[in-house]
MARGUMI-93172 format. One record per atom (N, C-alpha, C): residue in one letter; atom name; x, y, z. Coordinates in Angstrom, 2 decimals. Layout:
(pt a CA (X Y Z))
...
! end
This chain:
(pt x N (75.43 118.57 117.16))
(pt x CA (74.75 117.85 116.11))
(pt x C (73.89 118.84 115.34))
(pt x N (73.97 118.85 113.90))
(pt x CA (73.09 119.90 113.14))
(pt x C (72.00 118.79 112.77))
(pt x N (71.24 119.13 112.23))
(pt x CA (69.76 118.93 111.74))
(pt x C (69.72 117.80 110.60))
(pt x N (71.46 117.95 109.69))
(pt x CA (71.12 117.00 108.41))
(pt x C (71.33 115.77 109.12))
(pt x N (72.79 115.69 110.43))
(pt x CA (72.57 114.24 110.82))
(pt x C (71.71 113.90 111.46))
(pt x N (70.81 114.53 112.00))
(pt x CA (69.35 114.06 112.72))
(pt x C (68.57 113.32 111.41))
(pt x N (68.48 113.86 110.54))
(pt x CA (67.77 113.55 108.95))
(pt x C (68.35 112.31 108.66))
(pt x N (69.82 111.91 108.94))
(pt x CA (70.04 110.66 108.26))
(pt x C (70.37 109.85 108.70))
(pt x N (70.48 110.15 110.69))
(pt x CA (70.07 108.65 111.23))
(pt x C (68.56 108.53 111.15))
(pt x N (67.68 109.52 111.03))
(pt x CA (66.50 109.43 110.93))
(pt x C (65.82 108.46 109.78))
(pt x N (66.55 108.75 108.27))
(pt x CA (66.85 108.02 106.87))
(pt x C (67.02 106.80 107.44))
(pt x N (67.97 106.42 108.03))
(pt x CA (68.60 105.04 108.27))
(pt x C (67.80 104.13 108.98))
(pt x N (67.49 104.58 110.19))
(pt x CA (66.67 103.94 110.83))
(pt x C (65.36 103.52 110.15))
(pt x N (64.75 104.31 109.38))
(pt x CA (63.56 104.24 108.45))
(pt x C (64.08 103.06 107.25))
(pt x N (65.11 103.30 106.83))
(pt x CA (65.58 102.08 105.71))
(pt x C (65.69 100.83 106.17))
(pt x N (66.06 100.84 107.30))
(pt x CA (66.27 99.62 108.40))
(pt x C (65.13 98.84 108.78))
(pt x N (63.90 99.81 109.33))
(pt x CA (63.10 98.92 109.25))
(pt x C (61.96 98.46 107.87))
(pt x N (62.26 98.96 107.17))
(pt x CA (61.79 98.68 105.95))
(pt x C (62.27 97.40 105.42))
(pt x N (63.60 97.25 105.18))
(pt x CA (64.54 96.19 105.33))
(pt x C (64.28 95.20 106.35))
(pt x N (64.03 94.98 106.86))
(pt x CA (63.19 94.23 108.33))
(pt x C (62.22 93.82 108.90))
(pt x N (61.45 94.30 107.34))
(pt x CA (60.20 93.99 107.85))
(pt x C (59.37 92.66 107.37))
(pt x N (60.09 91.54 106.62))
(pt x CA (60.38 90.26 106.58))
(pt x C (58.69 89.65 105.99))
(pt x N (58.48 90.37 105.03))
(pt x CA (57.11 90.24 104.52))
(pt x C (55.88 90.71 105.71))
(pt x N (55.97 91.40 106.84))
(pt x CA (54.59 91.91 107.52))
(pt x C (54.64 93.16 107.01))
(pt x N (53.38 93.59 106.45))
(pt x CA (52.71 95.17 105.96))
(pt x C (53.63 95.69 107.11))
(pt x N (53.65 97.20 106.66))
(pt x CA (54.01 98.57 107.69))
(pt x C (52.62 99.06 108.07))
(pt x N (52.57 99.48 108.96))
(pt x CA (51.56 100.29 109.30))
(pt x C (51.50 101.17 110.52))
(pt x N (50.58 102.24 110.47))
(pt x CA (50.76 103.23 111.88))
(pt x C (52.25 103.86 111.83))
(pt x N (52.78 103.85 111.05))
(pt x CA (54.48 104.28 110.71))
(pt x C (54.43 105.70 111.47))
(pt x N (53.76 106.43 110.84))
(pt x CA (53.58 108.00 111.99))
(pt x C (53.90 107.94 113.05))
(pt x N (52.49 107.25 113.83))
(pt x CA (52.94 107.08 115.19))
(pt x C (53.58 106.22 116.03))
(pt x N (54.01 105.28 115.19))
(pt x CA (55.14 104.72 115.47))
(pt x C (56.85 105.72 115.71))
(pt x N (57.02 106.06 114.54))
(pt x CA (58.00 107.13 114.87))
(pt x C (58.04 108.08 115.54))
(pt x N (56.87 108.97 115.68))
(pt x CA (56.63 109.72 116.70))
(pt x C (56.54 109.36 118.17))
(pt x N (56.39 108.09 118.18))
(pt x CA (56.83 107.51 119.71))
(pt x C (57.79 107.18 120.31))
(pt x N (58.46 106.78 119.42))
(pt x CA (60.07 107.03 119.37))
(pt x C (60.75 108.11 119.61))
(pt x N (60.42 108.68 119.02))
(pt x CA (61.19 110.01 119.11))
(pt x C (60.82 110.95 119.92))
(pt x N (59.55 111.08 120.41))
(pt x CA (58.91 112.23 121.35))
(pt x C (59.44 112.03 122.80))
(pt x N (59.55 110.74 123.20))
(pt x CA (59.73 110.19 124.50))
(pt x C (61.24 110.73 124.73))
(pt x N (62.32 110.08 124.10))
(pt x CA (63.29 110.81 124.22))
(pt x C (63.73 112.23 123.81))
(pt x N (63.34 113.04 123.06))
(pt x CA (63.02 114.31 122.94))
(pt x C (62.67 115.13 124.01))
(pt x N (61.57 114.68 124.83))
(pt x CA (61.22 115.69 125.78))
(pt x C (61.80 115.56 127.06))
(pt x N (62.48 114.15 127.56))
(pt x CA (63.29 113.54 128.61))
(pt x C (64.90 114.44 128.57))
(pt x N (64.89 114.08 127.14))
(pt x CA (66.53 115.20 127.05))
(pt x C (66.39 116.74 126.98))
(pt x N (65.45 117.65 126.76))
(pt x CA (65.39 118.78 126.75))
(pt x C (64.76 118.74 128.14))
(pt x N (63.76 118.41 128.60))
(pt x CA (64.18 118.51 130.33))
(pt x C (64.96 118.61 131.16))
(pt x N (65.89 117.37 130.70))
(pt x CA (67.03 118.02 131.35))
(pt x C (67.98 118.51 131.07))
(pt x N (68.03 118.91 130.26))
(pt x CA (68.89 120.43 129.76))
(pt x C (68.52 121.59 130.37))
(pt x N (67.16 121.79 130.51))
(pt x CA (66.85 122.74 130.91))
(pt x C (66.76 122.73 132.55))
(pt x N (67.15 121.82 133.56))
(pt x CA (66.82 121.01 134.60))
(pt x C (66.01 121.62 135.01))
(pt x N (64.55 120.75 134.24))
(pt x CA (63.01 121.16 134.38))
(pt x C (62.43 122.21 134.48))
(pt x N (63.17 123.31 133.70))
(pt x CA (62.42 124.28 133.86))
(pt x C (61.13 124.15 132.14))
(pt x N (59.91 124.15 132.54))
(pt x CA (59.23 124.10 131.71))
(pt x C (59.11 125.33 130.39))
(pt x N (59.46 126.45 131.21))
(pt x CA (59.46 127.45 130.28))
(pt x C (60.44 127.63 129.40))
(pt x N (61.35 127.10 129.81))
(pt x CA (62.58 127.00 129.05))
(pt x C (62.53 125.99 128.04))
(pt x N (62.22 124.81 128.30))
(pt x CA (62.11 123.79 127.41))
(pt x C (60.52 123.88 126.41))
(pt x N (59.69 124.41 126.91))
(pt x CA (58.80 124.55 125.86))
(pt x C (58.76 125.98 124.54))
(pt x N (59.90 126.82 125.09))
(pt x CA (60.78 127.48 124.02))
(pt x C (61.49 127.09 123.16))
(pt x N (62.71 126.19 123.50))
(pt x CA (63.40 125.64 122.69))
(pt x C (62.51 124.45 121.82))
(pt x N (61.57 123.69 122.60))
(pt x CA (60.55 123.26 121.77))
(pt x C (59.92 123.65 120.56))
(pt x N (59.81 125.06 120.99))
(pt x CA (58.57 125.87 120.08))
(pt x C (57.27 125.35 120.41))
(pt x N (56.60 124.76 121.82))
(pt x CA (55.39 124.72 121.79))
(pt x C (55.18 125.62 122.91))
(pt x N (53.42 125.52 122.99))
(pt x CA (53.17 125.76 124.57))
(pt x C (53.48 125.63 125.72))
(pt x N (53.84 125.73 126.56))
(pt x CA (53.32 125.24 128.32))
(pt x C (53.17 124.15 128.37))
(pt x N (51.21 124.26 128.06))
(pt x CA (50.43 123.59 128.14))
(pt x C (50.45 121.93 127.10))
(pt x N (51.24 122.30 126.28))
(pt x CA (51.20 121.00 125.11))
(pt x C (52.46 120.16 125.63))
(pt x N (53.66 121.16 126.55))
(pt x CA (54.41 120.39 127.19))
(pt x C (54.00 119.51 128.40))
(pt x N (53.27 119.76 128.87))
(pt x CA (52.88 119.77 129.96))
(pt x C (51.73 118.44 129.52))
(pt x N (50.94 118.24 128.97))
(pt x CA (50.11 117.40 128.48))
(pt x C (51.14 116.02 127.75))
(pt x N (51.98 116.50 126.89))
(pt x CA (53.46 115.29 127.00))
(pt x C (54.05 114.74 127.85))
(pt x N (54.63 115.61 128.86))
(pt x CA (55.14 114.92 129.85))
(pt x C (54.70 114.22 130.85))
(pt x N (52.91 114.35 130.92))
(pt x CA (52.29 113.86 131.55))
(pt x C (52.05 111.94 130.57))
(pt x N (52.11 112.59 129.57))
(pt x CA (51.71 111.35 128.49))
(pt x C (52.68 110.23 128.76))
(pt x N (54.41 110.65 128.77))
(pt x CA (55.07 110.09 128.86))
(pt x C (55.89 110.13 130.19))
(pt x N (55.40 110.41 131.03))
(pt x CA (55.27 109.66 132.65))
(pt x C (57.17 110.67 132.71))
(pt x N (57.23 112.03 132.65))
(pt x CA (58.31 112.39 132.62))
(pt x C (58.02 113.34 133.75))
(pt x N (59.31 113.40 135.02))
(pt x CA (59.00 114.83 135.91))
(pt x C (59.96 115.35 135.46))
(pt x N (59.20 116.85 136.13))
(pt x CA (60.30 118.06 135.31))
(pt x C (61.35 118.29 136.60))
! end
């Protein structure tokens, strides 16, 4: 999978609930999406990497420590 179809189920899903949203305001949309997406994000590069933290907070591009503070967030073992 390259990056543009990440972008346009990303598009879609965003049009979708826009479309759906049946006269209630949007709101918190950020972290709404970002909750979505972080949870499974760091569950699947875990195990890709089968838990090695250093590995997955490379391909991340973060810290250790910012992994490590996520996976704690979202109740994930490595």
């Amino acid at each position: 999978m390259n990056g543009k179809l990440l972008r346009v189920h990303t598009k879609d899903a965003l049009d979708n609930y826009f479309d759906n949203l049946n006269g209630q305001k949007p709101g918190d949309l950020y972290s709404l999406v970002l909750g979505q997406v972080e949870e499974p994000l760091f569950k699947v590069v875990m195990n890709y990497t089968n838990g090695n933290q250093s590995r997955a907070s490379q391909i991340l591009g973060i810290n250790r420590g910012t992994l490590r503070k996520k996976l704690k967030t979202y109740s994930i073992t490595s």
